[in-house]
C-alpha positions as MATLAB code, in Angstrom:
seq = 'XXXXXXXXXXXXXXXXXXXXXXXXXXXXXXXXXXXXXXXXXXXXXXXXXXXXXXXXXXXXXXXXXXXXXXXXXXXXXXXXXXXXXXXXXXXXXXXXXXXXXXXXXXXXXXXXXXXXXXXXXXXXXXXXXXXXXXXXXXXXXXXXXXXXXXXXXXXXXXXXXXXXXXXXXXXXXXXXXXXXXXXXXXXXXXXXXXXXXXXXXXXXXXXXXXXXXXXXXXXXXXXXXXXXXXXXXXXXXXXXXXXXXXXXXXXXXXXXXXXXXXXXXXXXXXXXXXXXXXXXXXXXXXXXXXXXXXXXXXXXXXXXXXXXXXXXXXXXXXXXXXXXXXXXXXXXXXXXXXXXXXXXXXXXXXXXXXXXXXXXXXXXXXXXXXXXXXXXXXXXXXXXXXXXXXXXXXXXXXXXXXXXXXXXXXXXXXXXXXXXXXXXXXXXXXXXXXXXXXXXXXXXXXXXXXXXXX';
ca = [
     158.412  119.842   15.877;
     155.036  119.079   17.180;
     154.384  115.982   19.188;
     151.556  112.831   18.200;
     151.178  110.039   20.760;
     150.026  107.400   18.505;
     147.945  104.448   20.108;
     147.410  101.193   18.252;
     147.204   97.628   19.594;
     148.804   96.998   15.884;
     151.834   97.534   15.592;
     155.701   96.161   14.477;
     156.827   93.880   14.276;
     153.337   92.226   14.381;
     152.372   91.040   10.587;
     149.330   92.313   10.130;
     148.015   95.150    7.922;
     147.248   97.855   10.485;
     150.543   97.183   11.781;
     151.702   98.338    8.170;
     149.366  101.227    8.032;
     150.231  103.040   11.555;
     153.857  102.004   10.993;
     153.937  103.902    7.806;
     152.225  106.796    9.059;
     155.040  106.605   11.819;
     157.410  106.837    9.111;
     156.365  109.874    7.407;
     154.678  111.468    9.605;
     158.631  113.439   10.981;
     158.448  114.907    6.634;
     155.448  116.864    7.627;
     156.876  118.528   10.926;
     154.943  115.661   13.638;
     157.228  113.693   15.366;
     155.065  110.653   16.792;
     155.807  108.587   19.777;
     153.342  105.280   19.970;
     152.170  103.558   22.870;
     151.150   99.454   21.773;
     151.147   96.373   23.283;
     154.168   94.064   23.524;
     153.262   90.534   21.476;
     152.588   87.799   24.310;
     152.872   85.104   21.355;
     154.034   84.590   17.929;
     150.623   84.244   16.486;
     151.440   87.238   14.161;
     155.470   87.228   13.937;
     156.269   83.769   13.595;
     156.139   84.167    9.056;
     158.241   86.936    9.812;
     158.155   90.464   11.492;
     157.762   93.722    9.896;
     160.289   96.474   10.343;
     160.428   98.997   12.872;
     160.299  102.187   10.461;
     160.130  104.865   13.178;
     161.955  105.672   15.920;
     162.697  102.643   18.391;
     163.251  104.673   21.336;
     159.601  106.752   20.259;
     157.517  103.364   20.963;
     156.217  102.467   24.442;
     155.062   98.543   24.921;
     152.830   97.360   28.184;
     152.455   93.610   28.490;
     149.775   92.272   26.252;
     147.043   90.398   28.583;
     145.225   90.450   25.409;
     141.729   87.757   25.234;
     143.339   86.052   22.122;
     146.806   86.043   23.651;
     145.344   83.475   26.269;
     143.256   81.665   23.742;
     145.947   81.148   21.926;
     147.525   78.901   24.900;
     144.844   76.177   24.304;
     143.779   76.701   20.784;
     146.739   77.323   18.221;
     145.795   78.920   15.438;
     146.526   76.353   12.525;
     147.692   78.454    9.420;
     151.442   77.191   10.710;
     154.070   79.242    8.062;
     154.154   77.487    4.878;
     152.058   74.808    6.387;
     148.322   73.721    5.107;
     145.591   73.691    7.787;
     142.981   71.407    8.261;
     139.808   71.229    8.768;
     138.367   68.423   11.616;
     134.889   67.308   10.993;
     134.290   65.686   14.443;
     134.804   69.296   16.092;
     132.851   71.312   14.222;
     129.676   71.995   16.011;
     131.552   72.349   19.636;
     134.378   75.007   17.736;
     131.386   77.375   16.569;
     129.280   77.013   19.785;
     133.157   77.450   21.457;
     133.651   80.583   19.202;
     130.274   81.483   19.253;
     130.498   82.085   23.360;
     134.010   83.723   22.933;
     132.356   86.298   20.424;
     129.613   87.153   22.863;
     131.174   87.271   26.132;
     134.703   87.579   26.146;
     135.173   89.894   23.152;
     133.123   93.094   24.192;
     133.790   95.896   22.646;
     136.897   93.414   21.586;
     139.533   90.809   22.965;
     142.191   93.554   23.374;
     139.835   94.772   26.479;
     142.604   93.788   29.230;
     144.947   96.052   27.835;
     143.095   98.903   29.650;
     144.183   97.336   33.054;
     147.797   99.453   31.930;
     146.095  102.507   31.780;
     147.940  104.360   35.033;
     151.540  103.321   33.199;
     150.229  104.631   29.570;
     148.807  108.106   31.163;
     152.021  108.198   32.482;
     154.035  107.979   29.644;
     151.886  109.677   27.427;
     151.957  112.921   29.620;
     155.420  113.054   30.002;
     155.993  113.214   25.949;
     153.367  116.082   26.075;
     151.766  115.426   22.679;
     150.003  118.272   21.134;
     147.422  115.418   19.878;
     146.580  111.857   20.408;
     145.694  109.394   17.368;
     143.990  106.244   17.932;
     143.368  103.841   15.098;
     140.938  100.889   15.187;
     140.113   98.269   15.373;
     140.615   97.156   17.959;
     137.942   99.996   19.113;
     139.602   99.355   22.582;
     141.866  101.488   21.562;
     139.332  104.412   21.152;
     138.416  103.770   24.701;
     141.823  104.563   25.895;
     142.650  107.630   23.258;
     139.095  108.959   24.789;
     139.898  108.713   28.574;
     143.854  110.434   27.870;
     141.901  113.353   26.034;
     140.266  113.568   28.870;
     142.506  113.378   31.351;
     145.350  115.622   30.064;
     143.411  118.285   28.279;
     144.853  116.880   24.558;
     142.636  116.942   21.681;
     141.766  113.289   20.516;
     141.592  111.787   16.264;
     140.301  108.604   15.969;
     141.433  106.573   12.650;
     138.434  104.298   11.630;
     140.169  100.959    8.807;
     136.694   99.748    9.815;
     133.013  100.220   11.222;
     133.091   99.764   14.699;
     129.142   98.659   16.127;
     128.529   98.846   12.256;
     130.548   96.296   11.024;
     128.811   93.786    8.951;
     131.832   90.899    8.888;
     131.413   90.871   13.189;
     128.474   88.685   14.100;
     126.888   89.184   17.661;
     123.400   89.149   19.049;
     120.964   91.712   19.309;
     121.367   92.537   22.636;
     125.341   92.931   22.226;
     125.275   94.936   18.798;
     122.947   97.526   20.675;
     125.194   97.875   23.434;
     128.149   98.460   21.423;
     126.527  100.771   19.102;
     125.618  103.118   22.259;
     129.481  102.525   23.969;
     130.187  103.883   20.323;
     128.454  106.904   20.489;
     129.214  107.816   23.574;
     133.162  107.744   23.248;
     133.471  108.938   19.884;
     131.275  111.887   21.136;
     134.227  113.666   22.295;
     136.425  113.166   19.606;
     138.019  116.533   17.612;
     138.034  114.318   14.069;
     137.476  111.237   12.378;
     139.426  109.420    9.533;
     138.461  106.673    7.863;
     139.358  104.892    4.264;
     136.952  105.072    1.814;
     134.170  107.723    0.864;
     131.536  104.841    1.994;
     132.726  104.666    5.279;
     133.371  108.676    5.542;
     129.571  108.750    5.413;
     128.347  106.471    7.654;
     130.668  107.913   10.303;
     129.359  111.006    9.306;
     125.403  109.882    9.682;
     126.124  108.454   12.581;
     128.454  110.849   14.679;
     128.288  114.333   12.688;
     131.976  114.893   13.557;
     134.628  116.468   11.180;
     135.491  113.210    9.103;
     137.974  113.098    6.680;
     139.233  110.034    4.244;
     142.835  108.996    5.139;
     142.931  105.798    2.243;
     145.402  102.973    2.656;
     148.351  103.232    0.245;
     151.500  101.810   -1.055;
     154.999  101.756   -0.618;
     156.851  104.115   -3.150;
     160.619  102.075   -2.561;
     160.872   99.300   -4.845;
     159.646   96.278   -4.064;
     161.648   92.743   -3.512;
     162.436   90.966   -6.807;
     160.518   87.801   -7.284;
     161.066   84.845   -5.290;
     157.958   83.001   -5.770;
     157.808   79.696   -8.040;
     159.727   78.855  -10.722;
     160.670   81.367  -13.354;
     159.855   78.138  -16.077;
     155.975   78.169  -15.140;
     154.115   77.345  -17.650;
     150.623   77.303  -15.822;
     148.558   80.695  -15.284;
     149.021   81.447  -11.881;
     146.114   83.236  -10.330;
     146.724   84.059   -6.822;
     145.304   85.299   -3.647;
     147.497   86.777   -0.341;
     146.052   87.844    2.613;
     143.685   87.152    4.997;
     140.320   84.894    4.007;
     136.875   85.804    5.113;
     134.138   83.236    5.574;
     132.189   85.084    2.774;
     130.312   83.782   -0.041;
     133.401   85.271   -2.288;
     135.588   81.762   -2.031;
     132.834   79.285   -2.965;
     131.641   81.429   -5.987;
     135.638   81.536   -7.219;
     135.405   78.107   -6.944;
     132.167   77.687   -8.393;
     133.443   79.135  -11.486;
     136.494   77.416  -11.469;
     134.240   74.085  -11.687;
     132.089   75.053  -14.673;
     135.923   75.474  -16.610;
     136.906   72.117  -15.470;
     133.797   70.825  -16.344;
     133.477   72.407  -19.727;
     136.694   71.219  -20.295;
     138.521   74.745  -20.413;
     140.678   74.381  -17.550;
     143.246   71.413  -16.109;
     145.838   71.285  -13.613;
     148.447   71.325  -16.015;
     147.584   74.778  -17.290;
     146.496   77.039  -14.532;
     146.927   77.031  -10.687;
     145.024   79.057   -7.408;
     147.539   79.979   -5.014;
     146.429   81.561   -1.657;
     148.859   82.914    1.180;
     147.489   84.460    4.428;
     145.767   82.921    7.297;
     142.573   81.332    7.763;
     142.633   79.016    4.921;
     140.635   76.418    6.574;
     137.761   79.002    4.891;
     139.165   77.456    0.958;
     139.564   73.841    2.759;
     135.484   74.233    3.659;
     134.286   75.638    0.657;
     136.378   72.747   -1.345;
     134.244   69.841    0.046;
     131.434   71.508   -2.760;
     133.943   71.676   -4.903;
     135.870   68.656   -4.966;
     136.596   69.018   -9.010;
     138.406   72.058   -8.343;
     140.904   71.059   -5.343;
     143.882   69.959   -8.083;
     144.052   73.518   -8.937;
     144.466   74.961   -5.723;
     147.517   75.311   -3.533;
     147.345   76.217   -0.056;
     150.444   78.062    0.985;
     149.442   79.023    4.552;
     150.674   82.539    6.286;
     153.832   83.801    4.782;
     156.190   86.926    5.772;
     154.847   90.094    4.004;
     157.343   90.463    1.905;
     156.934   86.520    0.495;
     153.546   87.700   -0.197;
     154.786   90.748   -2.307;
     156.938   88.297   -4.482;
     154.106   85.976   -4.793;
     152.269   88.810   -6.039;
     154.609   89.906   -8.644;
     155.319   86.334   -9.989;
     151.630   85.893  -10.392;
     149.642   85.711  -14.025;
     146.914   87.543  -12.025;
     145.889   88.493   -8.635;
     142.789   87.454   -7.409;
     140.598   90.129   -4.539;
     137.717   88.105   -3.545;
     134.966   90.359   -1.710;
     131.567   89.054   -1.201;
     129.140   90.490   -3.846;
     126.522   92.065   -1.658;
     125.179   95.569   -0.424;
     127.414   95.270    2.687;
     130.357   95.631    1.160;
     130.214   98.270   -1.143;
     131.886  100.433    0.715;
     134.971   98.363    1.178;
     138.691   98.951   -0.171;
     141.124   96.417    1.197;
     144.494   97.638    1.946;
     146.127   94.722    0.285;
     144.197   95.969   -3.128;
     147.046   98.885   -3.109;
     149.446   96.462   -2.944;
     148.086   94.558   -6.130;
     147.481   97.966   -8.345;
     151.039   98.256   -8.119;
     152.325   94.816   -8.630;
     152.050   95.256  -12.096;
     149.305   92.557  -12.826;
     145.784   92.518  -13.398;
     143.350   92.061  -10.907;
     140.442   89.785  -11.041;
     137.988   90.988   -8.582;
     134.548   89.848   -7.374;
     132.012   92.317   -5.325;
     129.628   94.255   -5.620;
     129.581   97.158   -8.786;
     129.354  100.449   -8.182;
     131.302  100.214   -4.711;
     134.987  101.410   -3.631;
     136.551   98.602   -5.588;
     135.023   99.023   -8.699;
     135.737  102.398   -8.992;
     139.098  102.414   -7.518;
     140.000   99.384  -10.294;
     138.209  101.340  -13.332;
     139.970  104.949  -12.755;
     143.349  103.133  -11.974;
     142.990  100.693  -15.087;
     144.232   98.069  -13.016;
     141.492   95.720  -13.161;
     138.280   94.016  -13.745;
     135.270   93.369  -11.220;
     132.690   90.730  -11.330;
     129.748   89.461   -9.820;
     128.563   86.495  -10.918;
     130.202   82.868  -11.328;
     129.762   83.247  -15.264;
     131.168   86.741  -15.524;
     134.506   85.445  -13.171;
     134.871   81.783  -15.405;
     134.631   83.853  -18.128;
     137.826   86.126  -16.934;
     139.835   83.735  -15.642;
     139.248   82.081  -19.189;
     140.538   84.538  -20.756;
     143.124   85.367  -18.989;
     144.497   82.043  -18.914;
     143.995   82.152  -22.792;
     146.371   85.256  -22.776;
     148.952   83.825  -20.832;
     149.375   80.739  -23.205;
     149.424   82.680  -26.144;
     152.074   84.453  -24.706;
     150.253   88.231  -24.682;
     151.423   90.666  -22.523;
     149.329   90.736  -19.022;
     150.660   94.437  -17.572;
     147.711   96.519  -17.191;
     147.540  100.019  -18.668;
     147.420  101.558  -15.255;
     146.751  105.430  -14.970;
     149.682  106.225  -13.431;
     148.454  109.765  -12.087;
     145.763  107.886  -10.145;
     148.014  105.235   -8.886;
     150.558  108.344   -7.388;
     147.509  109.376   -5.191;
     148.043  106.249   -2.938;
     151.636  106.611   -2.076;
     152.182  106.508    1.727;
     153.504  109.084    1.463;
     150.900  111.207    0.461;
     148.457  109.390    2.447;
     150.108  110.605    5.247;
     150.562  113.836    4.280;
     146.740  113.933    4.225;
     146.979  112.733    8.114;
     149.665  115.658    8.707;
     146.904  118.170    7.515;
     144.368  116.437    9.629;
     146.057  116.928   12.892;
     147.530  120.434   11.938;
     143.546  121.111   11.276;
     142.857  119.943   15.074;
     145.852  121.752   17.001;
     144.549  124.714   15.058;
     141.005  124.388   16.364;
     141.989  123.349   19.947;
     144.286  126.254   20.275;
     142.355  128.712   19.189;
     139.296  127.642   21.398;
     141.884  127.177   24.595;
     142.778  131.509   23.547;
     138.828  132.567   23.247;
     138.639  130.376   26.947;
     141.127  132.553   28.312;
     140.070  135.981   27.187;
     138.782  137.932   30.547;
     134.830  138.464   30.321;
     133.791  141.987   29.555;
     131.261  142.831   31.434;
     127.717  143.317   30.479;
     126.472  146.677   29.456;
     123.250  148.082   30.760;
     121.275  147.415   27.929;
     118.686  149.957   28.807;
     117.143  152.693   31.522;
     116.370  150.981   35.062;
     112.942  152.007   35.568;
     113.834  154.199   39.028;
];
């Protein structure tokens, strides 16, 4: 069986969603003859285990862990993140300025190319490790782009062709913020490592292209996916609701996508077609001081809305399944066209409709309309509108299961996603080998292409 050495700072039993994407791919990978070993990062805290930890899938004795000296393992020492498990965050008024000029300074000069910098200081001990599994490739899957960095210099140093696995723009990425001078040095410390890279993957057609315009390297889509075993029976609220539950689980962005669900929300209250009593907002994830801030506009609309803070992943699936309808809330400009969450997977197959905001004519919009899963709008009319109505449904007692297209929906199984990787990396060894035969042919020697003139 051929041999992957997978790096990724993300990984389990870390909750977070690359951890679920390379630790699937680590799971299936074996059904398509590679048998990966990964090289991560040991967790220094419990900022992203204590709601739970995600399985181990693979192969315990495959994974390799170096201490984590990680930037936002130290920050984490003197400022806790606040989305506690189960717990509601809040948001201090008298701090506010000094946090963002704090952050601001930690964005700029602590996290370049990213806070997971320090975990290049273990390079000797990786290379080490690495070489002695003797991979036949090395995948590297951002972000963190730090761990491009390192997948570049053990290409180099052991002769192993390289992939790198883009969820996200690196210099490109529109949700980072940095200053001009920082975003141009990034963008040429991302040319120059992903110029010796044998192929790209990314997630979406949008961001295929942009790799493609701005490296011109084999790049190939890889998508995020879903789990094919069954997921865990419903646990989430009480099976007597009587209230439409519209609900939101992962991680919120400071976007203009929260304040214009809320927005909407207020013109129903106003208008009289929404109470309390008869619908709810639930959000689990982190970062839900971002809902707390965009209530204070909103102050009509804060009975509605419950604030379950960061839950274990599979609390989240439950809440998902228990839900009238699942809310995706991406900002509705140019930016983010090209975005498909990997948590919108998760929703086509939870068997409720989706409510999403965005931009039309992006990822989203087309991944909702050819599954049948959904509905995506724009506007605070349009999205009072749907919620409206699909509150109306759910009193009347209609059935809310989407007609998915089933064919569509198969597409996005892991394990076919990852038998798209498997191709990918066959598609590389292929290359490298037969460029390391042609290397190693002897030289025939020139013929005397004409009469010397004696």
């Amino acid at each position: 069986m051929k041999r992957v050495a997978v790096c990724s700072y993300w990984y389990p039993p870390m909750q977070t969603i690359a951890s679920l994407r390379v630790g699937k791919f680590v799971k299936y990978l074996p059904e398509f003859g590679w048998e990966p070993f990964v090289f991560t990062v040991a967790p220094r805290t419990n900022r992203y285990t204590r709601a739970g930890e995600l399985p181990d899938e693979g192969l315990p004795d495959h994974v390799s862990r170096v201490p984590d000296p990680s930037v936002h393992a130290l920050v984490d020492r003197f400022w806790p993140n606040a989305d506690a498990p189960g717990g509601v965050p809040s948001v201090d008024r008298r701090w506010h300025w000094p946090r963002r000029l704090a952050k601001r300074a930690y964005d700029e000069l602590l996290r370049f190319p990213d806070e997971s910098w320090p975990w290049l200081l273990h390079y000797p001990r990786i290379r080490r490790d690495v070489a002695r599994v003797e991979p036949g490739v090395i995948l590297s899957s951002s972000p963190p782009a730090t761990t491009h960095l390192l997948a570049r210099r053990l290409s180099r140093d052991l002769g192993v062709p390289w992939v790198a696995d883009f969820r996200d723009p690196w210099s490109h990425n529109y949700r980072l913020t940095r200053s001009s001078i920082f975003r141009g040095a990034e963008r040429r410390l991302e040319r120059r490592v992903v110029s010796s890279v044998a192929a790209l993957t990314t997630v979406s057609p949008g961001f295929r292209d942009l790799l493609v315009s701005l490296h011109a390297k084999p790049t190939f889509i890889v998508p995020n996916g879903f789990d094919e075993e069954p997921t865990p029976a419903s646990r989430a609220g009480s099976g007597h609701e009587t209230r439409a539950v519209f609900t939101y689980t992962g991680l919120l962005y400071d976007t203009t996508a929260v304040p214009l669900l809320f927005e909407a929300i207020d013109r129903l209250v106003d208008g009289g077609r929404m109470c309390a009593r008869r619908a709810v907002v639930q959000f689990y994830g982190r970062n839900q001081a971002v809902a707390l801030e965009a209530l204070r506009r909103f102050p009509r609309v804060r009975p509605l809305v419950e604030l379950h803070g960061e839950v274990s992943h599979e609390r989240a699936l439950a809440a998902q399944q228990a839900a009238t309808a699942l809310l995706l809330l991406e900002p509705p400009e140019g930016w983010a066209l090209s975005l498909t969450p990997a948590k919108l997977f998760e929703y086509v197959v939870a068997g409720r409709p989706i409510i999403a905001t965005g931009m039309p004519g992006g990822e989203v919009d087309r991944l909702l309309r050819d599954t049948r899963t959904g509905t995506l709008v724009s506007t605070a009319e349009a999205l009072a509108d749907l919620l409206a109505m699909t509150a109306g449904r759910r009193h009347r007692g209609d059935a809310l299961v989407p007609d998915a297209d089933r064919s569509v929906i198969a597409m996005y199984s892991r394990r076919r996603v990852t038998a798209r990787l498997a191709e990918v990396l066959d598609g590389v060894v292929r290359t490298s080998t037969a460029r390391r035969a042609a290397s190693a042919l002897p030289l025939r020697p020139a013929g005397d292409g004409g009469r010397s003139a004696g």
